[in-house]
C-alpha positions in Angstrom: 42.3 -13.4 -43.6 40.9 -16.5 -42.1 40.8 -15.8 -38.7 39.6 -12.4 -39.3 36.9 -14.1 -41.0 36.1 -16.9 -38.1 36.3 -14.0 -35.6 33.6 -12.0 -37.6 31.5 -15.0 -37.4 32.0 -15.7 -33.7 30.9 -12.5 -33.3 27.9 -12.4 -35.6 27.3 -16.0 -33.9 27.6 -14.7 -30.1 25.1 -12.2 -31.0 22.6 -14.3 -32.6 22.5 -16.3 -29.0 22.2 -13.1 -27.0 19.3 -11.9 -28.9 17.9 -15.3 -28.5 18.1 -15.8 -24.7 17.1 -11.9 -24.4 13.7 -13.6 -26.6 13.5 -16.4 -24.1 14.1 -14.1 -20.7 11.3 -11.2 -21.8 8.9 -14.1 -23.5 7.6 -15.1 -20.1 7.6 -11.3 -19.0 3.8 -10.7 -19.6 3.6 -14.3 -17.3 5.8 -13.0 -14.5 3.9 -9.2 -14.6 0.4 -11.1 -14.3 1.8 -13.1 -11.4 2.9 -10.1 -9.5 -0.1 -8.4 -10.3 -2.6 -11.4 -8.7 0.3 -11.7 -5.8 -0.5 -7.8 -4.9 -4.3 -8.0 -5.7 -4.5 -11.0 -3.3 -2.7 -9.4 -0.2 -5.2 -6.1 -1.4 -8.0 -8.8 -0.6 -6.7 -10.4 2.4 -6.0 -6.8 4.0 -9.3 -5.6 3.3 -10.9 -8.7 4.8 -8.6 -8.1 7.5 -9.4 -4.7 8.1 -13.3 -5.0 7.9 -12.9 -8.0 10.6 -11.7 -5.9 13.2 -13.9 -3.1 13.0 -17.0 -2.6 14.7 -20.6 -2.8 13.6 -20.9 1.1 13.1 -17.4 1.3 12.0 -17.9 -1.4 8.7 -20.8 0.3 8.1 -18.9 3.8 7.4 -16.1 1.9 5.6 -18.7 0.0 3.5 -21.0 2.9 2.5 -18.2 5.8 2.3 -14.5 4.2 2.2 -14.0 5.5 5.9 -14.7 4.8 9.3 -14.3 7.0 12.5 -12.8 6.4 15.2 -11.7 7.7 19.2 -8.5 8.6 20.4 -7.3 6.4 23.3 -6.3 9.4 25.8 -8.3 12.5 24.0 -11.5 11.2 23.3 -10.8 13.1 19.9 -12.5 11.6 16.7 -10.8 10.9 13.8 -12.0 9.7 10.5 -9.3 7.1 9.0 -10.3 7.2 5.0 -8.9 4.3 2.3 -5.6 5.1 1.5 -1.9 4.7 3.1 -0.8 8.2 3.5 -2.5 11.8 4.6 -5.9 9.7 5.5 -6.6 10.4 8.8 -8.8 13.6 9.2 -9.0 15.4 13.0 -12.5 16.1 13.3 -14.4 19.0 15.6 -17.8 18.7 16.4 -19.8 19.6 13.2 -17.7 16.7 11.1 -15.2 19.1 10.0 -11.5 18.5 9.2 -9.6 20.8 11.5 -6.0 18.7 10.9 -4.9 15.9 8.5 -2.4 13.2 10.3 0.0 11.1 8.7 1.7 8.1 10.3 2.3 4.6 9.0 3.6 1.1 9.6 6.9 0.4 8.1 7.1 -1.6 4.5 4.6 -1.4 1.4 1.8 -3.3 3.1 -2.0 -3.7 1.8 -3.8 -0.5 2.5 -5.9 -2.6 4.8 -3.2 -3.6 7.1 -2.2 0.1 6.5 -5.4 1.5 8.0 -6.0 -1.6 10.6 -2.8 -0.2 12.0 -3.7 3.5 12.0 -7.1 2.5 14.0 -5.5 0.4 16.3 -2.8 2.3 17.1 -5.6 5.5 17.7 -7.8 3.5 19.5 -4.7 2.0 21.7 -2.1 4.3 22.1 -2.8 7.7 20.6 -0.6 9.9 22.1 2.5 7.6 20.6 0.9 8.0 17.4 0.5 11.3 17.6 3.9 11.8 18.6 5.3 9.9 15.7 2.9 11.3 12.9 3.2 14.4 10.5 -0.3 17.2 11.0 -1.0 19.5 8.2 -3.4 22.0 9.6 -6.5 22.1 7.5 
């Protein structure tokens, strides 16, 4: 009977220290979450400053007033109008401002949607038929 006994309390004894260092892990949980949080906010930022450096006067005008900016395909002369956002944001426009296509290409990775859209401009403005070649078009 008395190592059935010293084997219930081991037991009850190993349990009490799991439940404590479980206590200790998720105690700094709300720390570790608000860290992450200001980690992804901050590369948000740094995009967006990012993004707004490299466009042009008209250009950070649109993005400032309506969350999107226009620009010209390299070999087409096409306009496009790349809106805030990472996927489905690039809108194939005719000549009255209308959405004839919606394009979707990205980089690689989870990046800011700054970088996201820098990309998307400079590879339209650059390179377009690559782009083009690459991307996914739902006609409108």
């Amino acid at each position: 009977m008395g190592l059935e006994l010293f084997v219930l309390w081991a037991v009850a004894w190993l349990l009490t220290l799991c439940a404590l260092a479980g206590a200790i892990a998720w105690s700094d949980a709300p720390a570790r979450y608000h860290s992450w949080c200001k980690q992804r906010d901050d590369a948000e930022e740094r995009g967006r400053r990012l993004l707004e450096e490299w466009l042009s006067p008209a250009q950070l005008e649109q993005y400032r007033r309506y969350r999107h900016f226009e620009v010209i395909g390299s070999h087409s002369g096409q306009r496009y109008r790349i809106r805030q956002g990472r996927q489905m944001n690039i809108d194939e426009l005719d000549s009255r401002n209308k959405s004839t296509a919606v394009w979707c290409f990205l980089p690689q990775g989870r990046l800011p949607i700054g970088d996201t859209m820098l990309a998307q401009k400079i590879a339209l403005e650059s390179d377009e038929h690559n782009a083009l070649t690459i991307a996914h078009k739902n006609p409108c």
